[in-house]
BAFI-3210 file (N, C-alpha, C; in Angstrom, 3 decimals, decimal comma, padded with zeros to 6 digits):
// residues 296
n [1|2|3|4|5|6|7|8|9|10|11|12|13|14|15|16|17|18|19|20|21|22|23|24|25|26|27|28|29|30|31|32|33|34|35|36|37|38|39|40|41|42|43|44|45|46|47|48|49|50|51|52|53|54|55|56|57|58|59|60|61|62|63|64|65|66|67|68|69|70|71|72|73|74|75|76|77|78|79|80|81|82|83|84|85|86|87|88|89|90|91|92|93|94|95|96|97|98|99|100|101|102|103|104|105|106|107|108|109|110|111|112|113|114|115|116|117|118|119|120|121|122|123|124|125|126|127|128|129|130|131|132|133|134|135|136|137|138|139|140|141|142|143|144|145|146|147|148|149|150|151|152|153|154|155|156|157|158|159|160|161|162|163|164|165|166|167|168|169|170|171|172|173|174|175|176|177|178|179|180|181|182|183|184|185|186|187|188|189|190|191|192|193|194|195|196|197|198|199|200|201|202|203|204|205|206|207|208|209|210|211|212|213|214|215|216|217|218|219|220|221|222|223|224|225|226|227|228|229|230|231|232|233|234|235|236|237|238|239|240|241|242|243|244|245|246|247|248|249|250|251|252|253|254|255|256|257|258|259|260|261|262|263|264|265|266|267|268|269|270|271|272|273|274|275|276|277|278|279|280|281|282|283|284|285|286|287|288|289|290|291|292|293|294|295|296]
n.u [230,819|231,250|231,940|234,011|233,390|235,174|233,982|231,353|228,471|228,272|225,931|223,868|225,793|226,381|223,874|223,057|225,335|224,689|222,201|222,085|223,162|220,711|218,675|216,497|217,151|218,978|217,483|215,381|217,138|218,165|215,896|214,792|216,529|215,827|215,308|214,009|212,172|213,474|215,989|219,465|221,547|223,722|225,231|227,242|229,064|230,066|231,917|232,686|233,799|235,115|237,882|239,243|238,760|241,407|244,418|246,526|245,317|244,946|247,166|248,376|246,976|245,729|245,541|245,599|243,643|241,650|239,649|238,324|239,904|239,111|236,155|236,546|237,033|234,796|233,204|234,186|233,253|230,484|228,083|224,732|223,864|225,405|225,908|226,599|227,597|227,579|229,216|230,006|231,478|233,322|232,409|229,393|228,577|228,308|231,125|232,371|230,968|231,009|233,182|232,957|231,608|232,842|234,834|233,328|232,450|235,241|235,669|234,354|231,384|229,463|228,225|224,575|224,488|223,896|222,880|223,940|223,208|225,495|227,104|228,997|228,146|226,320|225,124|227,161|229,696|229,477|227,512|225,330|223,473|222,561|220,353|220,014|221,341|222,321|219,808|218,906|220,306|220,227|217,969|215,315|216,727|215,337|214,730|213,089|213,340|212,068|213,452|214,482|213,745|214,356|213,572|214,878|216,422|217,006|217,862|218,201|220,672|222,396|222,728|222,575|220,782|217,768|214,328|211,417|209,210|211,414|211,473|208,742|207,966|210,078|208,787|206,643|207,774|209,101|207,259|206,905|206,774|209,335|212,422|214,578|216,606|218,741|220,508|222,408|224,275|225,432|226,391|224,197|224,616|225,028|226,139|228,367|230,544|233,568|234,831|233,352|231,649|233,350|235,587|235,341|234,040|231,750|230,872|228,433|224,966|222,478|220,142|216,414|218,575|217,825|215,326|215,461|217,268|215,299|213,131|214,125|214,747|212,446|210,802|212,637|214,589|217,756|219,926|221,839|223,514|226,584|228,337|230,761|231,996|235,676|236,483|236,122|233,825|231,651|228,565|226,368|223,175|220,189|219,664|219,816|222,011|224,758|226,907|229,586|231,092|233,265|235,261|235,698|237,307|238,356|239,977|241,742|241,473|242,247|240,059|239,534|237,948|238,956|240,755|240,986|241,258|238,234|235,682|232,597|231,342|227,672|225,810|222,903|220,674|218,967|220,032|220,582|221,614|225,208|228,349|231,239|234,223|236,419|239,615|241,432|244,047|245,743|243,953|240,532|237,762|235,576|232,720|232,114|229,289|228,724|227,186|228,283|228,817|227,725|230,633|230,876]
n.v [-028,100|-030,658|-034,112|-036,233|-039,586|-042,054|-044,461|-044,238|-044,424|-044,692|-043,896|-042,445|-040,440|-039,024|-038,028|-036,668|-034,435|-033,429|-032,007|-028,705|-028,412|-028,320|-027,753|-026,608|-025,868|-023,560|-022,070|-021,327|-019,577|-018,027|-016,203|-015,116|-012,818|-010,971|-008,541|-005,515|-005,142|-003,230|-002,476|-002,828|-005,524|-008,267|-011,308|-014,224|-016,626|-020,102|-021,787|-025,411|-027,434|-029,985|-032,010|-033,356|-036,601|-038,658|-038,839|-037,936|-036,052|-034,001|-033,590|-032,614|-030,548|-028,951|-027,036|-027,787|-027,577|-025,018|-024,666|-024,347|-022,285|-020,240|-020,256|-019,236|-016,539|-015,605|-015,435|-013,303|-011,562|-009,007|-010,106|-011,951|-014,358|-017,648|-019,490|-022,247|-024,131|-027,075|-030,458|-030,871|-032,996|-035,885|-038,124|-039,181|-040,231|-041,906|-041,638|-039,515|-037,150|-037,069|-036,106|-033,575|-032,288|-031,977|-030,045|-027,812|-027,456|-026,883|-024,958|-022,670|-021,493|-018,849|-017,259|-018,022|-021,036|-022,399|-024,952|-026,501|-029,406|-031,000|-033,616|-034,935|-035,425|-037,117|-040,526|-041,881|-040,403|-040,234|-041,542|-044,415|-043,258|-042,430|-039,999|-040,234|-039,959|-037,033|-035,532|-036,759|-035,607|-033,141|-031,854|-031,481|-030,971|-029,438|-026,225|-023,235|-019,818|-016,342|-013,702|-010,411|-008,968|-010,333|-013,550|-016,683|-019,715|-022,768|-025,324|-028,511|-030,303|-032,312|-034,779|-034,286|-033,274|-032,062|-032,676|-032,714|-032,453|-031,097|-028,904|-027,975|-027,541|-025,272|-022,832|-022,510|-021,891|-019,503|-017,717|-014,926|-011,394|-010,424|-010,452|-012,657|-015,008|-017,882|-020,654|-022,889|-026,487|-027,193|-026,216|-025,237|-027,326|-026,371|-023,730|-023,186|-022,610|-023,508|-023,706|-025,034|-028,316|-030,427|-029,672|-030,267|-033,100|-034,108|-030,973|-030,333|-030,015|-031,580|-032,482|-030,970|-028,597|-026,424|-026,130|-025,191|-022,344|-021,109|-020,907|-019,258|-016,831|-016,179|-015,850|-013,844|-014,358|-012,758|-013,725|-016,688|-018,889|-020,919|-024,039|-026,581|-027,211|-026,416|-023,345|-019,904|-018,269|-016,202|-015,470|-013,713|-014,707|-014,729|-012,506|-012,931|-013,356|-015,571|-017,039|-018,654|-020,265|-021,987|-022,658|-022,607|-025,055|-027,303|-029,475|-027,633|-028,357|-028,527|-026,735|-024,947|-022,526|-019,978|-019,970|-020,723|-020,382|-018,994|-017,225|-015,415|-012,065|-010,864|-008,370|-006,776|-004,557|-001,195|-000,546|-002,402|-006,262|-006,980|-008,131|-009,211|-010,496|-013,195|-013,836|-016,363|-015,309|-012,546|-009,496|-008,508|-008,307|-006,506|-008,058|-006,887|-004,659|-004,719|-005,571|-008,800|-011,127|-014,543|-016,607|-017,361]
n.w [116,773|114,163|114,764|113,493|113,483|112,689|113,485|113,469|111,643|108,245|106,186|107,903|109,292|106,508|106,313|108,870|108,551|106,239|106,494|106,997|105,032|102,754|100,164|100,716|103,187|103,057|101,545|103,373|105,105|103,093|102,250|105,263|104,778|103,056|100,563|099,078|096,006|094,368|095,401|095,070|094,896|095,407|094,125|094,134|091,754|091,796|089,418|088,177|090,942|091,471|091,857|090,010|088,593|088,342|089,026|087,274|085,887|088,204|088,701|086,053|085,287|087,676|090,810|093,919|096,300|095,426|094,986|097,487|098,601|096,844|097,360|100,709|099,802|098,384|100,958|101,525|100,593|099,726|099,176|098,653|098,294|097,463|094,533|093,603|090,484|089,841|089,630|092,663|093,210|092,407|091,757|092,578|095,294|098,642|099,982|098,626|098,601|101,462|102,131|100,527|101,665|104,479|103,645|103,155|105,611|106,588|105,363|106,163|105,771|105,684|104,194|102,610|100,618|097,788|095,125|091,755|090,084|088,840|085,780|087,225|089,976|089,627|089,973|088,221|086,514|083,391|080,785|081,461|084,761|087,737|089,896|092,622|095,188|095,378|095,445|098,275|099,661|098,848|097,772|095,248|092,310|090,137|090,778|091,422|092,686|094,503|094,725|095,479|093,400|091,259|089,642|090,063|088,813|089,165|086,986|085,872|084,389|083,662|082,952|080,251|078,997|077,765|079,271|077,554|080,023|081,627|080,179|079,920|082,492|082,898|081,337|082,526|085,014|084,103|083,678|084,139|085,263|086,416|086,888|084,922|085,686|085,225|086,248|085,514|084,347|082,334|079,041|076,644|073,447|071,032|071,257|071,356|073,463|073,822|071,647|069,888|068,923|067,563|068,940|071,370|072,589|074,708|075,687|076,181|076,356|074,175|073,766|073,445|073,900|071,232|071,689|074,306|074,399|072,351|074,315|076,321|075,016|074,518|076,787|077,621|079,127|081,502|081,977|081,450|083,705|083,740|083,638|083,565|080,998|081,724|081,906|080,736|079,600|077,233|075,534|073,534|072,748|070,677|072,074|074,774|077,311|077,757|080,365|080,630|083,633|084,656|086,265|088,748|090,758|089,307|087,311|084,390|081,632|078,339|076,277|074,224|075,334|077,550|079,876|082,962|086,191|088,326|090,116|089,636|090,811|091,191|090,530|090,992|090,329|089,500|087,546|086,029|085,026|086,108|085,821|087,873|087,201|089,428|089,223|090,467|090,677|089,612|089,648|090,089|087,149|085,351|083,200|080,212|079,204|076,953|073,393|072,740|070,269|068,622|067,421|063,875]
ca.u [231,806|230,927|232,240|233,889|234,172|235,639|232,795|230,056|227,460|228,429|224,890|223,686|226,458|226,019|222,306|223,119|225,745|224,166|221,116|221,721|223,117|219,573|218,190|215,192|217,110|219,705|216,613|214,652|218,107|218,142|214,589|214,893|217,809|214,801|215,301|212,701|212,818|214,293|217,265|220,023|222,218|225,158|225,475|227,889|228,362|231,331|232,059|232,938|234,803|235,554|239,753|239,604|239,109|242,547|245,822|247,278|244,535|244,966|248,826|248,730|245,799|245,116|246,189|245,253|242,516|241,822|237,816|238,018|240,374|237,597|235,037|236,774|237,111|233,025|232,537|234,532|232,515|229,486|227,061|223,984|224,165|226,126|225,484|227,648|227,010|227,509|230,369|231,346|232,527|234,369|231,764|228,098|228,474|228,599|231,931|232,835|230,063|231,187|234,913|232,873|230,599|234,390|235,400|232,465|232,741|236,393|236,031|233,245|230,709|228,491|226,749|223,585|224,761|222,653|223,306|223,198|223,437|226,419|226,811|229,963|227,307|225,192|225,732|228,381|229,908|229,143|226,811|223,711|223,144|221,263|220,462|219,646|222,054|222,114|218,303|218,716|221,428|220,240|216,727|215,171|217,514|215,046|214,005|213,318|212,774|212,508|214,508|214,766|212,616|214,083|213,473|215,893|215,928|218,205|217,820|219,112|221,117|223,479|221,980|223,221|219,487|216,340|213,081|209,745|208,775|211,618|210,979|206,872|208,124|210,740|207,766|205,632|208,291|209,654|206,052|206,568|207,607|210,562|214,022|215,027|218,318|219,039|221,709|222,068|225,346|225,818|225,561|223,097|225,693|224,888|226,738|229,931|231,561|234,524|235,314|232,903|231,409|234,431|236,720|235,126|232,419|231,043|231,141|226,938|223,924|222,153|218,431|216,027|218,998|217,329|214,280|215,765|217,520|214,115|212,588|215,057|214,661|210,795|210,814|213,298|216,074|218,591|221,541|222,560|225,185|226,470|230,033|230,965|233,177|236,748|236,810|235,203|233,470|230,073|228,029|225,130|222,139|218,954|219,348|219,898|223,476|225,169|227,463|230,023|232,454|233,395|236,753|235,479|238,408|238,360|241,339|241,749|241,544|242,222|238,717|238,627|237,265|239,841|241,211|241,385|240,326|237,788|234,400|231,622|230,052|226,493|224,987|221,350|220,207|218,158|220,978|220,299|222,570|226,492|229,096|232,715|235,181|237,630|240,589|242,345|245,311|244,955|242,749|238,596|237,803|233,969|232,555|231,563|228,181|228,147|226,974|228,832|228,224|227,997|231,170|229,893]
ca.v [-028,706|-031,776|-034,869|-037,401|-040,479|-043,633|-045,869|-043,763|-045,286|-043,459|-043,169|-041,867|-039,328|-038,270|-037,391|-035,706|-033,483|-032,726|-031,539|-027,677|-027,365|-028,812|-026,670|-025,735|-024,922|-022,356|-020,599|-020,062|-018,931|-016,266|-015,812|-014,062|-011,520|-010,481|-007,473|-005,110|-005,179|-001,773|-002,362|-003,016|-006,398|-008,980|-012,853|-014,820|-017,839|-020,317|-023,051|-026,624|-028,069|-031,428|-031,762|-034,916|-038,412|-038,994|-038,043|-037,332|-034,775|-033,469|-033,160|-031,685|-029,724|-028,223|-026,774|-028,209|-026,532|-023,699|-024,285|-024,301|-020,758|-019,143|-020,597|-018,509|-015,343|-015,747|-014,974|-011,837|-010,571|-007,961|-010,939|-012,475|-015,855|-018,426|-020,851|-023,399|-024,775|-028,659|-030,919|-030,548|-034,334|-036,539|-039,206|-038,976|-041,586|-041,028|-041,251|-038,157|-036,661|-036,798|-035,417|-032,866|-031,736|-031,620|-028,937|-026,577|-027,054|-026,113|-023,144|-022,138|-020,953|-018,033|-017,309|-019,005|-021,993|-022,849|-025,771|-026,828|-030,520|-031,627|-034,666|-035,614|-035,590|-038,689|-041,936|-042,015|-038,749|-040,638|-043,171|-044,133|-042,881|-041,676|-038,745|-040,403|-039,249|-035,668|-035,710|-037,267|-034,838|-031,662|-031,957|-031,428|-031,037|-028,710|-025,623|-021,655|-018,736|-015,308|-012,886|-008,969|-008,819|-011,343|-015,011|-017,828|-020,981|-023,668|-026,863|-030,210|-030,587|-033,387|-036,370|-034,260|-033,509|-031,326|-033,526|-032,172|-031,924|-029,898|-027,732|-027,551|-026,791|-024,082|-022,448|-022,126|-021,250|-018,314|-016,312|-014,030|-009,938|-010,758|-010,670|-013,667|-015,727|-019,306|-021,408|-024,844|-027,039|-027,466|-025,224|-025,874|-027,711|-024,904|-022,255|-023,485|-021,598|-024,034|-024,083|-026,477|-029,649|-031,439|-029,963|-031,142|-033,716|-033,858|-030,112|-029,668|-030,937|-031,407|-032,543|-030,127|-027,172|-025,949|-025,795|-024,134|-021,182|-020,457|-020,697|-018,078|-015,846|-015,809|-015,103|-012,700|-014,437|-011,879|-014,529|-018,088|-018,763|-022,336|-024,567|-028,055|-026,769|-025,376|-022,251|-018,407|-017,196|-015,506|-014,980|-013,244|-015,038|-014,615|-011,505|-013,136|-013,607|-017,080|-016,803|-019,851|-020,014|-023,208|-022,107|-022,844|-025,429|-028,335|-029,089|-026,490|-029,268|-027,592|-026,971|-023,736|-021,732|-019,034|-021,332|-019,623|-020,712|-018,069|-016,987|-014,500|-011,672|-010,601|-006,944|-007,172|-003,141|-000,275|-000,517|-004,092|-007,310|-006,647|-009,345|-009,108|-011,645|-012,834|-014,659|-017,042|-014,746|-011,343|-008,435|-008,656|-007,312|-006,489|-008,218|-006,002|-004,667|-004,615|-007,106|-009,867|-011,939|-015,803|-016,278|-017,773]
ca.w [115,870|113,628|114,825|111,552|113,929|112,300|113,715|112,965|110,539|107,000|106,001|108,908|109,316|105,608|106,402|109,839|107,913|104,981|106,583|106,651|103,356|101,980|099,392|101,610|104,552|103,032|100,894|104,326|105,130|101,861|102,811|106,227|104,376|102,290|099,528|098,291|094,279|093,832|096,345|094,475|095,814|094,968|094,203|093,797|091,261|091,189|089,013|089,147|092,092|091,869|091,364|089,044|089,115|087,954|089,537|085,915|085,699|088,989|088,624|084,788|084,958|088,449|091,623|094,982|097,234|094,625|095,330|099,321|098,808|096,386|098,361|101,449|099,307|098,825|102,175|102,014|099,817|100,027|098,314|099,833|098,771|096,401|093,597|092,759|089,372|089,760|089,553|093,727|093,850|091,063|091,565|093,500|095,821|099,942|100,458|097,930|099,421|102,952|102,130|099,909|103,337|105,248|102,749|103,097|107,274|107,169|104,661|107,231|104,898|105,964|103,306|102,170|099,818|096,804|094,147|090,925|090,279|087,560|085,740|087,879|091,230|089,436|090,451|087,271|085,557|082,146|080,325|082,207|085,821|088,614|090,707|093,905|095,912|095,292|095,402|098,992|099,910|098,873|096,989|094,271|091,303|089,239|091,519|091,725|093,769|094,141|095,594|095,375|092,312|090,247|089,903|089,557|088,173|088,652|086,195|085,824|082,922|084,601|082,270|078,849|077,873|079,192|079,075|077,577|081,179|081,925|079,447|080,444|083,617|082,787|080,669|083,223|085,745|083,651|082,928|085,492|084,949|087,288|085,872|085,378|085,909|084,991|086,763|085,036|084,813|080,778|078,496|074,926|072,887|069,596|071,611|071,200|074,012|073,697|070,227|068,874|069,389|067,356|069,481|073,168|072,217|076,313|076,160|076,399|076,309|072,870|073,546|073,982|073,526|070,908|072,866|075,719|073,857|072,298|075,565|077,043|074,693|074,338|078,045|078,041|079,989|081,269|082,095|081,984|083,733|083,025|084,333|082,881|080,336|082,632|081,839|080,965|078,155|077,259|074,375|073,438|071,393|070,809|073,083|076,322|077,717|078,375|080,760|080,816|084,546|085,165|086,266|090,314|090,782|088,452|086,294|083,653|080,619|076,991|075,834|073,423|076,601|077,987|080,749|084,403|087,380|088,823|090,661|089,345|091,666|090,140|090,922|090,022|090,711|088,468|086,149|085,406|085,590|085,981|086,798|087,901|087,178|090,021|089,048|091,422|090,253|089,381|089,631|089,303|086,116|084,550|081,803|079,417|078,976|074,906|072,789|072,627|069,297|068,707|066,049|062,655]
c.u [231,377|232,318|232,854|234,377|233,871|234,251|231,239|229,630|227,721|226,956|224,157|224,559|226,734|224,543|222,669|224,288|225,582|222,832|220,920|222,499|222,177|219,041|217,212|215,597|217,591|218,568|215,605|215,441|218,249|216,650|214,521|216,265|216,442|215,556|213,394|212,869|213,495|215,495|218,294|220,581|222,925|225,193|226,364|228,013|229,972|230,753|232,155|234,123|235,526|236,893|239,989|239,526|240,180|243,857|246,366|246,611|244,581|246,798|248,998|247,982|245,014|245,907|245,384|245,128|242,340|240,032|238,004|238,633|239,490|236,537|234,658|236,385|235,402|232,848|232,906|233,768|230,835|228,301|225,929|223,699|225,486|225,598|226,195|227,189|227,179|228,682|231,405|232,007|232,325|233,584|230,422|228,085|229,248|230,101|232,718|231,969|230,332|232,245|234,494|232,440|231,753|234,925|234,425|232,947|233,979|236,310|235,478|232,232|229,223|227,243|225,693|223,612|224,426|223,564|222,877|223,605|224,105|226,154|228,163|229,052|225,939|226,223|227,078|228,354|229,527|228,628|225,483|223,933|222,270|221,497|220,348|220,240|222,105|221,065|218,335|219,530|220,842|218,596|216,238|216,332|216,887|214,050|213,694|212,967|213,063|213,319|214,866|214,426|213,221|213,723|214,431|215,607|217,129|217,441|218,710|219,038|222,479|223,859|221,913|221,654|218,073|214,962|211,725|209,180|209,360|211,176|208,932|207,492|209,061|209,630|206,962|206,548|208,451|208,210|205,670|207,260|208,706|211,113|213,843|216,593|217,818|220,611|221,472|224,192|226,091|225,103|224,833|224,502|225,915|225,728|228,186|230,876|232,866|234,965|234,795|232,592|232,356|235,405|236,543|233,612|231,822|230,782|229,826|226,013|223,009|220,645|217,946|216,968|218,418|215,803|214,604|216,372|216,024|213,372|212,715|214,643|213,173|210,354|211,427|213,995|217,150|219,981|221,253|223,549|225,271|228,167|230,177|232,068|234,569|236,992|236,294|235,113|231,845|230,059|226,500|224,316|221,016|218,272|218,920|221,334|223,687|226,911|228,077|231,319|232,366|234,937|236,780|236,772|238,819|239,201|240,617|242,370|241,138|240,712|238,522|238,362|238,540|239,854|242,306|240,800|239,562|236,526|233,654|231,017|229,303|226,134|223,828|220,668|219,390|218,486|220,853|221,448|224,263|227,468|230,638|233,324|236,031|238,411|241,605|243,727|245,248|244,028|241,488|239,258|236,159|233,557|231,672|229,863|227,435|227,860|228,055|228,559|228,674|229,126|230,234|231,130]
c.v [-030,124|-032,902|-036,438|-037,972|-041,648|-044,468|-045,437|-044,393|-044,012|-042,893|-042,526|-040,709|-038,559|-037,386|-036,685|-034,425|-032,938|-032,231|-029,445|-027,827|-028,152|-028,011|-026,053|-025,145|-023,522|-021,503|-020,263|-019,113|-017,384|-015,573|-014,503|-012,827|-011,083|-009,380|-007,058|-005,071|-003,961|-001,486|-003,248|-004,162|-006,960|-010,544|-013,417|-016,632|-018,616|-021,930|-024,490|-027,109|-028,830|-031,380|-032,781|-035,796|-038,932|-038,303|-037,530|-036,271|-033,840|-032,697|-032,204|-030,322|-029,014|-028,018|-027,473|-027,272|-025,274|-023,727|-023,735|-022,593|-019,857|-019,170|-019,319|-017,127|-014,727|-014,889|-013,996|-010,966|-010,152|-008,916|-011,503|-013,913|-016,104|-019,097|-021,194|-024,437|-026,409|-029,053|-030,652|-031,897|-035,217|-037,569|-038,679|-040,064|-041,051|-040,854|-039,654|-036,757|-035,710|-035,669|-033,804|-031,530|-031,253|-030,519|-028,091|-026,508|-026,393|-025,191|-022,202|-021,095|-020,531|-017,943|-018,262|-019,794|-022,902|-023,778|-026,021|-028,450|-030,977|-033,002|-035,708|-035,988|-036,713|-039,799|-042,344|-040,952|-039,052|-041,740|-043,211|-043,853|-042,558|-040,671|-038,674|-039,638|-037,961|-035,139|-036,113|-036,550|-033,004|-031,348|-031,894|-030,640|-029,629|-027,588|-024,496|-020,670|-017,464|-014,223|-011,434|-008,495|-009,348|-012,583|-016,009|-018,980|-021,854|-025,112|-027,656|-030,530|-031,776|-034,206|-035,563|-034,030|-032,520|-032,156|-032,647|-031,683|-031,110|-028,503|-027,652|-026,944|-025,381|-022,783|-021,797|-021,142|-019,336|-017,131|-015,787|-012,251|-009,548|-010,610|-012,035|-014,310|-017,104|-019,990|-023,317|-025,575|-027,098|-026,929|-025,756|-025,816|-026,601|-023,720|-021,804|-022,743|-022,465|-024,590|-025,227|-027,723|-030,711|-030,823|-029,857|-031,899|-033,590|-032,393|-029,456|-030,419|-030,622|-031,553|-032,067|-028,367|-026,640|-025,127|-024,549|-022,874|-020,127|-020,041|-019,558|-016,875|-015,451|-015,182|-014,012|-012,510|-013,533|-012,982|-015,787|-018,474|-020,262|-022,880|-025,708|-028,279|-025,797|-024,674|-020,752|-018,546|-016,750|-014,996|-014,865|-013,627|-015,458|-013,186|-011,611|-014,151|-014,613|-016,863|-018,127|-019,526|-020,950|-023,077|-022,304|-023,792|-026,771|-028,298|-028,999|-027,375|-027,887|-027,867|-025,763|-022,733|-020,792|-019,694|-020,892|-019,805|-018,991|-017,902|-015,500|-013,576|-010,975|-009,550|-006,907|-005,514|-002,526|-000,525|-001,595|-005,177|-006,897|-007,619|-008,581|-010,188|-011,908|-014,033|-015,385|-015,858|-013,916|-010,483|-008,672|-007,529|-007,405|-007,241|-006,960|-006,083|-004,526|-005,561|-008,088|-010,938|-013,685|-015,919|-017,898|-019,346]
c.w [115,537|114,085|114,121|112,663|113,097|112,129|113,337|111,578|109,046|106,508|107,051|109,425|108,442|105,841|107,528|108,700|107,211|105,606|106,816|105,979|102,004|101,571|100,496|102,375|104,277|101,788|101,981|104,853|104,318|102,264|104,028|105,835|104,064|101,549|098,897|096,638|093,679|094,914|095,561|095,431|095,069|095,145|093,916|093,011|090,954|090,245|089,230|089,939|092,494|091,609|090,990|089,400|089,558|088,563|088,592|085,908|086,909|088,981|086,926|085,279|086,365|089,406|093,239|096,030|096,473|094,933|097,074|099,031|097,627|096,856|099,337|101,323|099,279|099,991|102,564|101,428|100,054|099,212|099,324|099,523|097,689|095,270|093,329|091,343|088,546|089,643|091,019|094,172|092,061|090,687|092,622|094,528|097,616|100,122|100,005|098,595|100,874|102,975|101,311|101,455|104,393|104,576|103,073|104,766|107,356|106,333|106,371|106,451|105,832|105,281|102,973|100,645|098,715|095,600|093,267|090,702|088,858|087,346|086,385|089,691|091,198|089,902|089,354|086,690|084,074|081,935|081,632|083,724|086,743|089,585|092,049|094,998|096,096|095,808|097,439|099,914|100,116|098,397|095,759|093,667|090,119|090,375|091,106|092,880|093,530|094,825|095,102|093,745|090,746|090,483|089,322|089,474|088,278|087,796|085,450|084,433|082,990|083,243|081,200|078,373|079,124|078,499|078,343|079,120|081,578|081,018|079,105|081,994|083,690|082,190|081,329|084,344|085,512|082,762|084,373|084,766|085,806|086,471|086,015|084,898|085,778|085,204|086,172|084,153|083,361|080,078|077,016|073,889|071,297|070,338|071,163|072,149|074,621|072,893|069,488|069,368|068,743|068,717|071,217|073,101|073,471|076,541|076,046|075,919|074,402|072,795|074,359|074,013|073,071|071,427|074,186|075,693|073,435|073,235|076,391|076,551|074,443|075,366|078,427|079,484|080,297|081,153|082,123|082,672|083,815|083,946|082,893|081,813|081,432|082,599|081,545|079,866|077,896|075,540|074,252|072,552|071,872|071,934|074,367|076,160|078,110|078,847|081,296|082,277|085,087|085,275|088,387|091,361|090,139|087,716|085,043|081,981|079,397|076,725|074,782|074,306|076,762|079,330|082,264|085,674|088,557|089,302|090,095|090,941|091,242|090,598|090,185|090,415|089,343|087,009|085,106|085,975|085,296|086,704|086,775|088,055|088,366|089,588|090,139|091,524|089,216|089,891|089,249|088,212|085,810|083,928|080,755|079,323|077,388|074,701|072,738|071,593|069,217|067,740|065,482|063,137]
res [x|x|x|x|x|x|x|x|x|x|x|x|x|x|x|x|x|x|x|x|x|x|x|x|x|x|x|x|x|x|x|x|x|x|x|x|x|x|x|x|x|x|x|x|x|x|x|x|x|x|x|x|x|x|x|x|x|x|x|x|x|x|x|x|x|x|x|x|x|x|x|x|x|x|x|x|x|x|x|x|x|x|x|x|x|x|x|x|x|x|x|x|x|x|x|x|x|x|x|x|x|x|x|x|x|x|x|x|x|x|x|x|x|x|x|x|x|x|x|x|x|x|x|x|x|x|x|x|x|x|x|x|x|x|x|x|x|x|x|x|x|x|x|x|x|x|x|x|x|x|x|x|x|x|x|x|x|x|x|x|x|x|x|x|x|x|x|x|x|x|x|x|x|x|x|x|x|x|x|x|x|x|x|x|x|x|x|x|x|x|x|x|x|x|x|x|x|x|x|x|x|x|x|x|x|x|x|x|x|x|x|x|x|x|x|x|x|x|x|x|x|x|x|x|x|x|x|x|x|x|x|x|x|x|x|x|x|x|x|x|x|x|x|x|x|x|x|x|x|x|x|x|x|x|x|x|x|x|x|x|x|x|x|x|x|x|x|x|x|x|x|x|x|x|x|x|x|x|x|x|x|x|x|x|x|x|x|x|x|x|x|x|x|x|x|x]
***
């Protein structure tokens, strides 16, 4: 049992606590599960976490502990790891940090814990920033791996923009005959899967989008799945699926989106990729396996 004493040195008891849920440790973690590529299996992907800066936003717009009790639910489920898709503290900075690290210990999280890095987990959620922290916390920010004969990709879309380098490095990452999956925090601001860039200007990244749609689909991306915007929706372009669920527990701000706090679990088998919705409240439901079109 982890010890939060008072007098303890904060940086020094951020680095002892954060040290197994460091990217490396929980993928030697997924590692020893192993899968052969024709064994069908189950992932799970939630949204963002953080429960507002603002008390107004926390009191209009959300419910209190709705991440820690989907978190829980996670671990009931038949999945072999997680991804969380950025945004698990309101600010990047140790103390959010610490109280964030107190939430995973008391869920008591089994599974093997994988991240993506939002732009609420920089040194500022808006305007210029840095990644230090995160980076120092968990690791690199732009990773992949493979696992039961696809390959995943998480990348850092925090900082509203993918670099030339990221996109040389996604490039290279994604020329493999793997499936592949892409976990990244904001979705390519052209998608519009919240009614438009008038009506949520913050609601995706714009440089390099273009780039990174093409990218997807040249490779023959099966999924995106994306947060940052609060809520569900998916659309199909370029003939690879973008899958928006930022519904993890973050207040449920009007955005265009269908506006529900909920967690994804992924079935990756023969059949191909298949998600099920769960709703804080309610019944799982499928998402459909038809097309899904961008509207005009």
């Amino acid at each position: 049992m982890t010890l939060w004493r008072r007098d303890a040195n904060p940086e020094a008891l951020l680095d002892r606590i954060s040290r197994p849920w460091r990217t490396r440790e929980q993928l030697s973690r997924l590692a020893s599960l192993s899968r052969p590529p024709s064994e069908p299996f189950e992932f799970a992907v939630l949204g963002d976490a953080e429960p507002g800066r603002f008390w107004i936003f926390r009191a209009l717009y959300n419910r209190k502990g709705v991440f820690s009790r989907q978190l829980a639910r996670v671990q009931e489920q038949a999945v072999d790891f997680s991804v969380q898709l950025g945004d698990m503290v309101s600010r990047g900075i140790p103390r959010r940090y610490l109280e964030f690290f107190r939430e995973l210990e008391s869920v008591g999280v089994q599974k093997p814990y994988l991240t993506v890095i939002g732009n609420h987990d920089r040194s500022r959620p808006h305007g210029g920033s840095h990644a230090r922290a995160y980076r120092r916390l968990f690791g690199r920010t732009n990773y992949s791996f493979d696992y039961g004969g696809a390959r995943f990709v998480a990348l850092d879309s925090s900082a509203r923009r993918l670099s030339r380098l990221q996109l040389r490095w996604l490039g290279l990452v994604l020329a493999t005959p793997l499936r592949k999956v892409i976990f990244t925090h904001m979705p390519p601001v052209h998608l519009r899967l919240w009614g438009g860039a008038a009506a949520h200007r913050m609601g995706g990244f714009t440089r390099g989008a273009r780039e990174f749609t093409d990218l997807a689909a040249k490779r023959k991306v099966e999924r995106v799945y994306m947060g940052h915007v609060h809520g569900f929706g998916v659309q199909d372009y370029q003939g690879v699926r973008y899958v928006l669920t930022g519904g993890g527990g973050s207040p449920l701000f009007p955005s265009g989106a269908e506006r529900f706090h909920h967690y994804l679990t992924v079935r990756v088998g023969p059949e191909g990729i298949r998600e099920r919705v769960h709703p804080f409240q309610g019944s799982p439901f499928p998402i459909p396996s038809g097309k899904i079109l961008l509207p005009a």
